[in-house]
Every structure is written in C-alpha cells, then in structure tokens.
N, C-alpha and C positions, 0 to 999 in steps of 0.2 A: 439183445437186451430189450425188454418192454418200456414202449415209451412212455412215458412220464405223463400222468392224467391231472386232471384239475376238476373239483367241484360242478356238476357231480359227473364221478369217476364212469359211473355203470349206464349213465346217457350220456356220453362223451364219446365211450367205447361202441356203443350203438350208433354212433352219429360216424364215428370212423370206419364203419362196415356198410354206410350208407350205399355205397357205388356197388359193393355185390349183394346188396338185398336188391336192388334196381336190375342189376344184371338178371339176376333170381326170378324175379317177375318179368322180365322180357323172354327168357326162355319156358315162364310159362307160360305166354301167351302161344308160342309158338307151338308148345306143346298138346296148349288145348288146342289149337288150331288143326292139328294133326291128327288127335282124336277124330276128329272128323271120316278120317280115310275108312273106317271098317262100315259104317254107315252108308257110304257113298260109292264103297265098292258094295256092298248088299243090295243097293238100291239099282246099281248102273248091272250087276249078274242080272236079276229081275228083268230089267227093261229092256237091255240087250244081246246080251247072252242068249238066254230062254227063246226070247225071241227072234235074234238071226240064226241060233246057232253056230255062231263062230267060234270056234276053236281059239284060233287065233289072238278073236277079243278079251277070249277068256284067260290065255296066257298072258297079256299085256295088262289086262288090268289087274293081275294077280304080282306080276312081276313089281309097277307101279306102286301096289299096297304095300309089299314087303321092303317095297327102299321105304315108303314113307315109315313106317311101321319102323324097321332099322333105326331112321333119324330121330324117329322120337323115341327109344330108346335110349339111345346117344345122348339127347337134350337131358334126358331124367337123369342119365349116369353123369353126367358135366353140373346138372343142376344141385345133385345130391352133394358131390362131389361138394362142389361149391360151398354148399352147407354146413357142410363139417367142417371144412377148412373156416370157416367164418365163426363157427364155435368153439374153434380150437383158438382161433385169434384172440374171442371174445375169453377167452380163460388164460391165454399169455398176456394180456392187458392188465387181468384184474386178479390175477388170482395171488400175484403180490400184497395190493391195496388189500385185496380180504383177510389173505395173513395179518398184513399190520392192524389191520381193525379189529381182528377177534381180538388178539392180542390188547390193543390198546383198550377194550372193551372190558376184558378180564383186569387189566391193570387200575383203569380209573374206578371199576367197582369193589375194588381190592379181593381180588379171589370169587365175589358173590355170584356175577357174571361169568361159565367160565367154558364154555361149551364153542363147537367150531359149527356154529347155524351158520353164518354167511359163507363158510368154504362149501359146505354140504347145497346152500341157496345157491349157487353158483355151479355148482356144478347139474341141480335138478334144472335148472337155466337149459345151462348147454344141453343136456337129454334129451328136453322137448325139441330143442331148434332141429335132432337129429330124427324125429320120429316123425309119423304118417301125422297128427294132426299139425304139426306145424306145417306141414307140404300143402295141408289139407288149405288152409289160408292163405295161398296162393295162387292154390285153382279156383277156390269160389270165388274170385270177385269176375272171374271170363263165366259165368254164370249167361248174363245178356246174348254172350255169341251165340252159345247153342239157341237160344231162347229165339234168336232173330232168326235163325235158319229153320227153325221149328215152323215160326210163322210163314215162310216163304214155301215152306211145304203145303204147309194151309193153314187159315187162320186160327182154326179149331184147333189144330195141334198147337198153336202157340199161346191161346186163352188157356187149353190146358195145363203146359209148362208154366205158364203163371203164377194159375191158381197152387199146382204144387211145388213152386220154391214158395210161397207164402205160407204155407201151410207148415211147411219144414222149417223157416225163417222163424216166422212165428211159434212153434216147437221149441226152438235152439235159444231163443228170447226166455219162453217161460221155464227153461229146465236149468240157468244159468241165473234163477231167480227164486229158484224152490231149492237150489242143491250148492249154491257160493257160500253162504254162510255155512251150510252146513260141513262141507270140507275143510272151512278153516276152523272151523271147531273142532274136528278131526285131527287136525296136526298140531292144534295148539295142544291139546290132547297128550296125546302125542309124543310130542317134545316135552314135555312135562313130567310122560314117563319114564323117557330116555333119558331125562338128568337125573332119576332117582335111582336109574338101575347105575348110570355111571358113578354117581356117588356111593351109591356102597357096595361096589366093586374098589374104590379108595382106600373105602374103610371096614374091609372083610373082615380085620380081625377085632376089631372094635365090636362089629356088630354077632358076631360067632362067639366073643367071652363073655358076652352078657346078655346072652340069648334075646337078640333081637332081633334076629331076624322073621318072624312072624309079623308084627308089628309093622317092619318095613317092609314086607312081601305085601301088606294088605293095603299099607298107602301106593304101594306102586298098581296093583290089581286097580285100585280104583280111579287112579289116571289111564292106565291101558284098556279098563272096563266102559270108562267116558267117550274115550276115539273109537273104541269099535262098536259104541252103539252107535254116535255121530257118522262113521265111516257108514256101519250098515243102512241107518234112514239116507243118508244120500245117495248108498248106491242103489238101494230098493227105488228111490226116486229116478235118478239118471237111467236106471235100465227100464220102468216103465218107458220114459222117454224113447230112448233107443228101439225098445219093440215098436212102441207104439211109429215113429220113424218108418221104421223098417219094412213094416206090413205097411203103411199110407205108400211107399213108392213103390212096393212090389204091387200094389193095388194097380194105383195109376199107370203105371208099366203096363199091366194085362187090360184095363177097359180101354188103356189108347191104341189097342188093337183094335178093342172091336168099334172106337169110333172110327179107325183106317180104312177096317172093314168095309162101316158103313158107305164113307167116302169114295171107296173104289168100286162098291156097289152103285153109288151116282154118278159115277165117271169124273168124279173131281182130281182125285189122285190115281197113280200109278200103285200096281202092288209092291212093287220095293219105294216106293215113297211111305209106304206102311210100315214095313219094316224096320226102313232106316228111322222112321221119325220114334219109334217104341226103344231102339236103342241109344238115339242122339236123347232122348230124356232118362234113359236112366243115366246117361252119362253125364247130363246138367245135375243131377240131381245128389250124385256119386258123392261130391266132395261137400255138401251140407250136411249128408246124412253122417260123414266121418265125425265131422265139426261136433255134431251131439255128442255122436260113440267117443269122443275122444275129451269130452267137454272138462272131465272132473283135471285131466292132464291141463288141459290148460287154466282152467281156474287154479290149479297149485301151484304150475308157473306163476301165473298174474299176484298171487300172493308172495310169493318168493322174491318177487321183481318190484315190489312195491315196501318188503321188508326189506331190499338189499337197498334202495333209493332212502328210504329213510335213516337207515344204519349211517350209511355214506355220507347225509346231510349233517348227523347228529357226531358226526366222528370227520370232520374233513383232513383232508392230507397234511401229514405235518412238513412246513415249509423246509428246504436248506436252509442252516443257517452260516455264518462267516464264521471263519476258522479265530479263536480267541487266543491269547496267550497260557499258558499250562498254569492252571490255579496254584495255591500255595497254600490254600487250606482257611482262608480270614471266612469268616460267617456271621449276616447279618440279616437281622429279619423286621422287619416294618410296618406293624398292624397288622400281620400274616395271618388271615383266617383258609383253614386247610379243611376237607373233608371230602368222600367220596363225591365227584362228578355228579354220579345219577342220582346222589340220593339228593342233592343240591339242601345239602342240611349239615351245616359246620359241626366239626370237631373241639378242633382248637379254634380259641375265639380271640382273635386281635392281639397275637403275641409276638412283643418287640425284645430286641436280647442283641448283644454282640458278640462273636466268639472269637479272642484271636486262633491266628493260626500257629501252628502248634502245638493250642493247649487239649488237657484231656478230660472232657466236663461227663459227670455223670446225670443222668435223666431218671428221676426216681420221681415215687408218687403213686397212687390208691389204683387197684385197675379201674380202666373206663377212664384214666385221668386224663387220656388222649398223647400218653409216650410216644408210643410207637405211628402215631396220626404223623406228631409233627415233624420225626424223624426222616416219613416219607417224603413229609414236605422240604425237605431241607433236600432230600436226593432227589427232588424232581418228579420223584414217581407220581405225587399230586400234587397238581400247578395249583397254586395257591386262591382261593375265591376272590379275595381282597386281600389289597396290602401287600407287600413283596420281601421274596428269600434271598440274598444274592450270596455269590460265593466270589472271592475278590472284586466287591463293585458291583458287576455283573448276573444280571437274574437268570437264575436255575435256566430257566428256559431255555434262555440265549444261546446256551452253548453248544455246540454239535453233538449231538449225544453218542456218535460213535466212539467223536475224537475223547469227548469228555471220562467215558466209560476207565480206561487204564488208571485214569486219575483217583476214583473211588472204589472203595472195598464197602461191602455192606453183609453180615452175617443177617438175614432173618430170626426172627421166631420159629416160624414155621421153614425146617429145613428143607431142600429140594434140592435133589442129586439127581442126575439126568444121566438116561443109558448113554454107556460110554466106559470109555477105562478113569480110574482114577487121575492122570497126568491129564485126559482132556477135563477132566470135572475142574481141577485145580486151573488150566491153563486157561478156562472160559471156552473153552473151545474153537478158541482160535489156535495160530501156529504154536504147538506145542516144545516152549524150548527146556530141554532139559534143566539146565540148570535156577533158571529162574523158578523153574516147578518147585525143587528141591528146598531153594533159598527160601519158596511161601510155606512147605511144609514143615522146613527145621522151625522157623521163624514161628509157628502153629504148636510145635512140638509135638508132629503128627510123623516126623519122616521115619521113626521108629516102628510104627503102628504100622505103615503103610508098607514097610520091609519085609512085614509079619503077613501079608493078605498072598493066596496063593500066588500070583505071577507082579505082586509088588504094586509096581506104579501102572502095569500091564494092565492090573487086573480088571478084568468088564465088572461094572454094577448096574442096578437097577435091573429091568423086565431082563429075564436069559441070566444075570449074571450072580455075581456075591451078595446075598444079605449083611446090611453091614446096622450095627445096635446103633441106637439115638445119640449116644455118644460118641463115636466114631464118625458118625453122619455128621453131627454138626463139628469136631472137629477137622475134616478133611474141607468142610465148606468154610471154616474161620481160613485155612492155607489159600481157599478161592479168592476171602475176600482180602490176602495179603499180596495177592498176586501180583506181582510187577511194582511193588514199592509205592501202593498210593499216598497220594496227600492229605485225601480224608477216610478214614474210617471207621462205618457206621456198625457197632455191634449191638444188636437188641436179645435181651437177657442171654450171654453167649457159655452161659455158665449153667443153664437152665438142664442138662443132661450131662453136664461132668460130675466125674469121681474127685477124689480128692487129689490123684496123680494130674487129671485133667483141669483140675484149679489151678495148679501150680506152674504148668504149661502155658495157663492163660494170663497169669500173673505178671510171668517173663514176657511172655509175647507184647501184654501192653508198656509194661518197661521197655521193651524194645521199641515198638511207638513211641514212646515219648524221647529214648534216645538221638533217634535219627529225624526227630520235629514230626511228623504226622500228627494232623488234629482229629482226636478221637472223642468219638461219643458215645459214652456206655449207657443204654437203657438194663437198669439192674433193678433187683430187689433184694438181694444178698448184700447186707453191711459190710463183708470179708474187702469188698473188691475199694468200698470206698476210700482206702488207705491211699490209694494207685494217685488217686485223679487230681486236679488241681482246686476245679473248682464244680460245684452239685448245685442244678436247676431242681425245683422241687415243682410240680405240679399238680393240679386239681381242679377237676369241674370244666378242663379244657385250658387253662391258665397257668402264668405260671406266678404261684402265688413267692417264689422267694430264690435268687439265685445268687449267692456268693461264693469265697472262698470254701474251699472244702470244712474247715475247722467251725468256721462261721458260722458254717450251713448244720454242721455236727451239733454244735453246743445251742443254737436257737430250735433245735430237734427236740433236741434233751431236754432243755426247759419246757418246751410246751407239752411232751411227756410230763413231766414231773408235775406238771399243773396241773395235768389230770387226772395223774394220779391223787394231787391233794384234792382236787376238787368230788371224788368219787369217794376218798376216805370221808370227806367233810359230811358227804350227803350217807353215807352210813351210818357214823353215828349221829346223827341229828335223825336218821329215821324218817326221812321224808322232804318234801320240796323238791322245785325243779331241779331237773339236772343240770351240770353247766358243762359245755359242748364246748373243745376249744377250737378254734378255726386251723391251725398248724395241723397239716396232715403229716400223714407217719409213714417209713419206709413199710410198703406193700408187704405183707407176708405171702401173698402168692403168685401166681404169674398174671398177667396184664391181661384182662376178659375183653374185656369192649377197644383195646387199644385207642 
C-alpha cells in the first residue's frame, strides 16, 4: 500500500526518492569518469603501440578498454534501471492523491471542472524521468572533469572547451527563453481542445439532432488551430537552436584538430593527445547539446510539475476522521452559505432551518433559486463557505465519508450509470449482496423492469453494454440511492423522466420512506408529489423565503397567486400604472437551470 503523503504531496514524494537521485548521480560520476577510457586508449595506441610496436601492448590495453567499456555499461543499465524504478515509485505514491484530486476537483466545481490533467501531468512526470533528457542532467553537471583533463592535455584545448560549453550554456539559456512560454501556450491550447472534443463526444446525439456539429467542429478547429501554431513557432524556434548547437560542436570538434595539429607540429603534445583531446570534447559537450535537443520535453515537464504543486496546494489531503455514531437523519443548518469552491461566489446565502429526523420536506422554488446548491450542501458534496450543516450535531464534514456513505441515498438531476451490470450500479459497487439489491429495487419499483432487460440484474450497461431510456436510468439509480436502508434521502426532481406508471412507483417508494422514518427531501416542481411530504421549504434568490407545514406552505401559495392575479386584472382594466410584483414565488413550471 502507498504511504500516506502530506502537503505538498508531489515534493514530499521527491523528497522520498532523495537517496536514489544521490545514488543516480554517483554512478554518473563514475560513468563519466569511464567515458574517459576510449580517449585514453586512442591516445596511449598513438604513443605506444605505433611506437614500440608491441603486440602485446596492444592486446592489454584493448583487453583493459573492454572491461572498463563493460562497467560502464553495467553503471548505465543499473542507473537507468534505477530510474524507472524511482518513477514507478514516484506514480505508486501519487497516483492515488491524483485520483482523489481530479475527482475532488470535478466535485467542488460541480461538474465544470471535469477532465483527468493531473493523472495524464503525472504520468508526462514519469516519461521524462525515463528519457535521454532527463539522463541528459545528470551528466552535464561532470562537464568540469572533462574540462580539467582537456587542460592537462594543454592549455589551449582546455580554453577551447570553455569557450564551447559557454557557447552551448549560453544557447540552452536563450532557447528556454524564446520557446517556455510558447509551449505552454501550446498545451493550454491544447487541452482546451481536448475538452471540447470530450464534451461532444457526451453529447453526440444532442449535437447530431440539431445539426450542430459544424458550429462545434469550428470552435474545436480554433483551439487545435491555436496549439499548432504556438506548437509550430516554438518548434521552428527550438530546432533553429538545435542546428545551430549542432554545427557550433561539430565545428569546434574539427578546428580542435587542427589546433592539435598545430600543437604537435611545436612538439607541445603528443599525436594521440590530439586525438583524444577532439573526442574527450565532444564528449563534454555531448550532454549540453541533448539538454537543447531535448529542451521543449523538459519545459512541459516543468509545467506539469509546477501545475501538479499548485493543484496539490489548492486541493490538500483530506484528513482521517474519527469513526461517529450512525446518524438518524436530525438536520440542521446555521447561517450556511454554500457554493462552488472555485468560483468562491455564494449560491445559497445565509440559510438557517431545522429538519427533524424522519420527516419528509419538499424543496421547491423558481430555477437558479439554488435547490439543488443547498441540497449538496446538506450531503457534504460542498462544505459550506460560512456558517454550518450538521447532521445529528455533527458537521457534514466530520464524518468519515466512507463510513458516512451506507447512511445516505442521493438521486441527482443529472443521472449517471457507470459500466457495470445493473446489481453493481444498484449495490455502489461495493460487495454485491443479492438480496439487499432486490429490497432497493422492489422498494424503487424497478425490480419488474429490471426482470424485463436481457440477463436481468446480470445485465452490463453503459459503454459495451444495454442502452437503457432516461426513465429507466433514473429509475434503476432512485434503487442505488435506496440501497442499504439509508437514514437520509436526498431526491432532486426524481420524477423529472417518469411516465405515469413511474409516478406511482415513486409515490410508494416515498410512502415507504416515511413508513420505516427516513428523512427525505424532495427537490420538485410537480405539485402531484406535494401531497406525500410533511412539510415544503420555498426558495428564492438563494433564500429561503418561507418554510412550513405542507398545508401552510399550500394555501400562503394560493393566496399570493390570487393576489396576482387580482393585482394583473386590477391593472387591465384600469389600462395602465405600474405593475404590482408579488414577492411569494411560485412552484417552478420547469426544471431547476442555474441550481
């Protein structure tokens, strides 16, 4: 099991791989250090070989090459090794925490947010750690060694090694300064056009009956048409770089011959000191020139890494909490202002109420009135801005949301069935026990329907499997949210795709609620259902402008109707004058827009 992280998660995880990045860089030293060997065998052929002619020499110091040659192989395959094993760590730590944050990300923006960028940042992470430029940044810094033995060959060769790692340093500076912004321009890009193609891939048949897809093919063109100009200016940029790189060290490479030349023509050096010094600098110079080649890879790491630190900081782990006693369904709310996380811009505004347990209150009111806002707020889904939800006592928050989960039923608006057979949709997808399935779907008045689908409760849904009508759909997910006998049960418009058989099903099912105490709360706009409930919260403008007994709530309905109606007759026939607006809002005639 992945150990348990704390703020922040994704330098914590780096901080725990501390000892084999250390490892990692000790066996490059020794690797550069080995590089050495083909240099110093070209150098010692030249000097001695050529010149005693020994056989012999030549065997030994060939033999010599090929062990060191061998080991440093070894070290690359042990070091790479290492690497990936330290990426694969760096993805068993985190790739939990990234789960729960997309997720927690999609939740607290209510749907808006809703794409897996930190799992996809996490793993472009891990890729680089496994490729030639991340290797690349742990041989440039042994740059010096070559640099010092250059000099020891002659001064001249080591002025020159100088001047070209500065040349290339200086390169690798300005190309990481003409082409940073412009890759992340690229990806924002980018992702921009990736969410538009995944959204109407959602909503194919929306967009296919009402001939829109033209429309959206052209908004997605002009985010894809944005990143691949942005992509092309940086890469036109980064590969001038790169040549221009490329020819500078193959330059340098060929006139540090001919200053060796010169040098062995003054009797300074040796001819294989020539040699070797033309290939000990391209090998200083080897791992700078990657660093460019490879520059835009690691600027989209560095972006990646710098979005997954901010995510992390703005989304931190959610603590354990202490196991409570199993609610009972009391609900109480205290100045409770509730709305999206990120938009940090309230919904419901300062709304106090008490609900006993047991009872069955309906949530009615104008769409945008903020129903379904404060419904979330009451199941925790959004912790409240100010002001506090609690559910026996105890604020939402508190509770263990695993343990809490059996206790609450919640039907959305927007239904969602997830691939799987119907008995894991109904069971949550936890251990699937038969009978308890059965009890949430009779109790649904779905176990009929579900007798009726080819292999029953068997049957797979979603991507591969049964299409099943908006009907069906949210009835099999009303059985989800009856599942296990909860205490609270939150339906929002749950009638909004029944026939009139499926009214009647729904009817029972709340009368069975109320039978066995469950505290239910219906977010409706259909009058039929107000019959059921005890008592109706009315809201508006975020508020809740009026919440009593059912009957109560009926007839202060009726009258402020009727006063507006006399107040619209009054202004008819008189022919003129303001109008008079009454403040009592009216049960919603259509589904809830702005929530």
């Amino acid at each position: 099991m992945a150990q348990p992280l704390t703020r922040n998660d994704l330098k914590r995880a780096l901080g725990l791989c501390k000892d084999s990045f250390l490892i990692a860089g000790t066996f490059s030293f020794f690797i550069n250090l080995l590089m050495l060997a083909p240099a110093f065998y070209m150098m010692q052929t030249f000097n001695r070989v050529l010149s005693s002619g020994s056989h012999m020499t030549l065997v030994m110091l060939t033999l010599i090459l090929v062990f060191l040659l061998v080991t440093m192989g070894l070290l690359e395959w042990v070091r790479s090794r290492m690497l990936v094993r330290v990426s694969s760590k760096l993805d068993d730590l985190l790739k939990d925490r990234m789960f729960d944050t997309s997720f927690r990300q999609s939740l607290y923006s209510g749907g808006a947010v809703s794409d897996a960028q930190p799992l996809k940042d996490l793993d472009g992470l891990r890729q680089f750690m496994t490729g030639n430029g991340f290797f690349a940044f742990f041989d440039a810094p042994w740059l010096p060694l070559y640099l010092l033995v250059l000099f020891i060959f002659s001064p001249w060769y080591g002025a020159i090694g100088v001047f070209a790692a500065t040349v290339l340093i200086v390169l690798a500076v300005f190309n990481e300064r003409r082409t940073a912004r412009l890759i992340e321009e690229s990806a924002k890009q980018l992702n921009a056009a990736q969410n538009v193609a995944s959204t109407n891939l959602r909503n194919a048949e929306v967009i296919e009956s009402m001939g829109m897809l033209e429309p959206i093919r052209r908004r997605w063109r002009r985010h894809a048409a944005e990143s691949l100009y942005w992509q092309t200016v940086a890469s036109e940029k980064a590969s001038g770089f790169s040549t221009g790189s490329k020819v500078f060290r193959l330059t340098v490479q060929s006139l540090i011959l001919g200053m060796g030349a010169v040098l062995v023509l003054d009797h300074q050096i040796s001819p294989g000191a020539m040699i070797a010094g033309s290939i000990l600098l391209g090998r200083a110079l080897a791992p700078v020139d990657v660093l460019i080649g490879s520059w835009r890879q690691f600027v989209t790491a560095r972006t990646q890494y710098r979005r997954l630190v901010e995510l992390l900081d703005r989304i931190p782990p959610e603590q354990p909490r202490m196991s409570l006693p199993p609610p009972k369904g009391r609900i109480t709310a205290e100045q409770a202002v509730i709305g999206p996380i990120h938009q940090q811009k309230p919904i419901v505004k300062g709304v106090s109420f008490e609900i006993a347990a047991g009872e069955t209150v309906a949530i009615i009111g104008p769409s945008a009135s903020g129903k379904t806002t404060l419904v979330r707020g009451i199941l925790g889904i959004w912790p409240p801005m100010a002001g506090k939800i609690r559910l026996d006592g105890a604020e939402i928050q508190h509770y263990n949301r695993r343990e809490l989960g059996p206790y609450l039923g919640y039907l959305p608006q927007d239904i969602e069935l997830f691939a799987g057979t119907v008995a894991e949709n109904i069971a949550r997808f936890d251990e699937v026990v038969p009978e308890k399935v059965v009890a949430a779907a009779q109790a649904a008045g779905v176990h009929e329907l579900i007798l009726q689908l080819p292999q029953g409760y068997d049957t797979q849904i979603g991507p591969g499997g049964v299409n099943l009508s908006g009907g069906q759909r949210q009835r099999i997910a009303l059985a989800r949210a009856l599942y296990g006998d909860p205490v609270l049960v939150v339906l929002d418009e749950p009638n909004s795709n029944l026939d009139d058989q499926g009214e009647a099903a729904l009817a029972r099912c709340i009368q069975g609620l109320k039978a066995r105490g469950a505290t239910t709360l219906l977010v409706t706009h259909r009058p039929n259902i107000l019959r059921l409930v005890d008592r109706i919260m009315v809201m508006a403008d975020g508020k809740i402008v009026l919440f009593d007994t059912r009957d109560k709530v009926l007839a202060a309905l009726k009258a402020a109707e009727n006063q507006a109606r006399a107040a619209r007759g009054a202004q008819a026939r008189g022919g003129g004058g303001a109008p008079q607006v009454t403040a009592e809002p009216k049960v919603a005639a259509g589904r809830e827009g702005g929530r």
